[in-house]
C-alpha positions in Angstrom: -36.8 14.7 -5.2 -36.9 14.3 -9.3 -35.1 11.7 -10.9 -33.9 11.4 -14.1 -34.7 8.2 -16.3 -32.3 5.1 -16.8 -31.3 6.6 -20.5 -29.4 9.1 -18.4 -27.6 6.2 -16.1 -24.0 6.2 -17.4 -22.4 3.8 -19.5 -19.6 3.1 -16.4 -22.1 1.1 -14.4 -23.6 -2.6 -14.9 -27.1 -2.8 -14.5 -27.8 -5.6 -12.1 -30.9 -7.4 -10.9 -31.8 -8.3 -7.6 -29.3 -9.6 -5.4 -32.1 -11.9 -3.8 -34.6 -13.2 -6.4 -33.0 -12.3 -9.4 -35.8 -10.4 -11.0 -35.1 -7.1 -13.1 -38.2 -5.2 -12.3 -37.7 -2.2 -10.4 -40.1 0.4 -9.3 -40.3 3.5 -11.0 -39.2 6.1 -8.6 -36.4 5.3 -6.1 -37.0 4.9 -2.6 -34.3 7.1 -1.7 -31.5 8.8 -3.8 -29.0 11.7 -3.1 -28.6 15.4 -4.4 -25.7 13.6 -5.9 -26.8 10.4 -8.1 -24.0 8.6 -8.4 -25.6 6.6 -11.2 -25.8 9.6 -13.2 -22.1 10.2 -12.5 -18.6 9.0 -14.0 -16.5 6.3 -12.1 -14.1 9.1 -12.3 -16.1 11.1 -10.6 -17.4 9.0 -7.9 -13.9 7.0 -6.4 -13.1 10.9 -5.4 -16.1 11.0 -3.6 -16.1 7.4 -1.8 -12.7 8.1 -0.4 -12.8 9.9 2.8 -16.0 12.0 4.1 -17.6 15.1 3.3 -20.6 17.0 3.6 -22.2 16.5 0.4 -22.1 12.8 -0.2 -22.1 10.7 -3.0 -24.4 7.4 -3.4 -26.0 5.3 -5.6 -30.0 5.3 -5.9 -32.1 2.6 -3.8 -34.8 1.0 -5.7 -37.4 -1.6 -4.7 -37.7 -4.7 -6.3 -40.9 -5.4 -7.4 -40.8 -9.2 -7.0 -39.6 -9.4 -3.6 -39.7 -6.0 -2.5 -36.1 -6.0 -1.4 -34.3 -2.4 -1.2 -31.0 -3.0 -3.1 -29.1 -0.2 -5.6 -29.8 -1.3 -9.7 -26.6 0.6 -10.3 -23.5 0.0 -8.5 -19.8 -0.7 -8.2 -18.3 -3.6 -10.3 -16.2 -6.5 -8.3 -13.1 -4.5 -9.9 -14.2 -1.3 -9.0 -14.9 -1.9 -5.4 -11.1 -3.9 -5.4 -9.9 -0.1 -6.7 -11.8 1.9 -4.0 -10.3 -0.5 -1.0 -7.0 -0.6 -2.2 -7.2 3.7 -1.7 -8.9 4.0 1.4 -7.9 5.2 4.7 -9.1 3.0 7.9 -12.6 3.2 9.0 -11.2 5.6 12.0 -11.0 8.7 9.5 -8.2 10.7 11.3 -10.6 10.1 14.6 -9.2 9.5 18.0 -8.8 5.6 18.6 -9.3 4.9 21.3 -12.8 6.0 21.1 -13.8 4.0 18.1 -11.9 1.0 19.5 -14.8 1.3 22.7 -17.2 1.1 20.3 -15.8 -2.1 18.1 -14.9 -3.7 21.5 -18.5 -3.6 22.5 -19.2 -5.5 19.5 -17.0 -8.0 20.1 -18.3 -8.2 23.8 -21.8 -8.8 23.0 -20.5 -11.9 20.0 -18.9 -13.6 23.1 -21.5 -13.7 25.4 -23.5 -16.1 23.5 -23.2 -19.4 24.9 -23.2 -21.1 21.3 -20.6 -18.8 20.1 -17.6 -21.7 19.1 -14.7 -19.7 18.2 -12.0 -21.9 17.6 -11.7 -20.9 13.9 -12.5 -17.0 13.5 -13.3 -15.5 10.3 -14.0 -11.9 9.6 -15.2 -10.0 6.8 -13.8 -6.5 6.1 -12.1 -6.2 9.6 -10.0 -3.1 8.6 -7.7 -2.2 11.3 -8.5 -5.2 13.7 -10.6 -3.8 16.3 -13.1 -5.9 17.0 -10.6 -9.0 15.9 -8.1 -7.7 19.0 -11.2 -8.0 21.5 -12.0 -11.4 20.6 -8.4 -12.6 20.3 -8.0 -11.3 24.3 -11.3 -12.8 25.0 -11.7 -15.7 22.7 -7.9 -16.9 22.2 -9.2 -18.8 18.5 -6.5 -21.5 17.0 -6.7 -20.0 13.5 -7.6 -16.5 12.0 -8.7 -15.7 8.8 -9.3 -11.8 6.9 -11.0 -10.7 3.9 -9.7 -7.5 3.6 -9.0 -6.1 0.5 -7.5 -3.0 1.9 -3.6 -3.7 1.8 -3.0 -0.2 3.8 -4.3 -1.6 6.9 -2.7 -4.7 6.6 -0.1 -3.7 9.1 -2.0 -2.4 11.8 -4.2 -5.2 11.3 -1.8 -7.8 11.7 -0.3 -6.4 14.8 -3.6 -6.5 16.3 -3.6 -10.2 16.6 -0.2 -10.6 16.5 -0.6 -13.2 19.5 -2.2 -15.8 17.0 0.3 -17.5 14.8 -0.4 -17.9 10.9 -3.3 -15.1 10.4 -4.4 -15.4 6.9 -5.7 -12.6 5.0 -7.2 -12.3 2.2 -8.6 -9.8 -0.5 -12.2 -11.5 -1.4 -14.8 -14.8 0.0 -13.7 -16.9 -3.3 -10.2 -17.4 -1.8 -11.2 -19.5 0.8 -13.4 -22.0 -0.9 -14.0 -25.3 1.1 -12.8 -23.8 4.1 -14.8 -24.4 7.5 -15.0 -21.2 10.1 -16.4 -21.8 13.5 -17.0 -18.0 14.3 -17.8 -15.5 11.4 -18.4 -12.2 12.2 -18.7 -8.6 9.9 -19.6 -5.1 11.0 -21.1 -2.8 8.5 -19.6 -4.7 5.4 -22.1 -6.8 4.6 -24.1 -4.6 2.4 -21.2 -4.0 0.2 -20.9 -7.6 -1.0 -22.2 -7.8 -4.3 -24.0 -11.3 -4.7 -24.9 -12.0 -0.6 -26.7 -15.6 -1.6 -24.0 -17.0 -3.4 -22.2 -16.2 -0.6 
């Protein structure tokens, strides 16, 4: 697949090194990119297409870096931008039955609690949406204290009743918030590629 060159990236997106070693130096050619670059796109054009599911997607172009070799996207959302595209999404079930996906999310929380060294008095999890896997380890863990980052205030709700059981559930929409704080049990499903600086965190 051609690619155009980075005097055709457009002016909405930050051109970031790599989230790892820091270096700048990217190969030439992307390892993988879509029909659809969003790098070559608008903001205004991409949100519409990162909201929801369609046939032909929408993503930003993954590059190697040339110092560590890491896969990571030069191009991407700002911290802003991503607040934006969370704050107008619907829950990770997409209009899909839930019971099924809830199988699915429990497993994940099944296979977290059979480690022996899993301590889960203080649970935190990252991008937890509508609570699914939070609800399994509430009924199998019972933690003291809960903690969200969840920038998505529409599932707020659902995600609340989910562990309505535990008093005092904190959420939360980004890491910085809780600063100093101490977490026993930590767990994210498919989020952890959208945080922006993963070492700092």
């Amino acid at each position: 697949m051609s690619h155009k060159n980075s005097s055709q990236i457009h002016s909405d997106w930050d051109r970031r090194n790599c989230p790892i070693c820091g270096s700048g130096a990217i190969a030439s050619l992307p390892d993988s990119s879509a029909r659809n670059q969003a790098e070559l796109m608008s903001w205004s054009e991409v949100k519409d297409f990162f909201i929801g599911l369609r046939n032909d997607q929408v993503f930003f172009s993954y590059y190697r870096c040339q110092q560590c070799e890491l896969l990571y996207c030069p191009w991407y959302f700002s911290k802003d931008q991503i607040a934006l595209l969370y704050a107008a999404m619907p829950d990770n079930t997409m209009g899909e039955d839930k019971s099924t996906v809830s199988r699915t999310q429990s497993a994940y929380a099944n296979w977290i609690m059979r480690s022996k060294n899993v301590s889960n008095r203080k649970y935190l999890e990252v991008g937890p949406d509508i609570g699914l896997v939070a609800h399994q380890i509430v009924k199998l863990a019972k933690p003291e204290s809960i903690s969200f980052i969840e920038p998505n205030h529409s599932t707020r709700p659902e995600l609340l009743e989910s562990v309505a059981i535990v008093p005092g559930v904190e959420i939360v929409d980004f890491i910085e918030e809780l600063t100093g704080r101490d977490f026993s049990l930590i767990v994210g499903v498919h989020v952890y590629d959208h945080l922006l600086d993963p070492l700092e965190i």
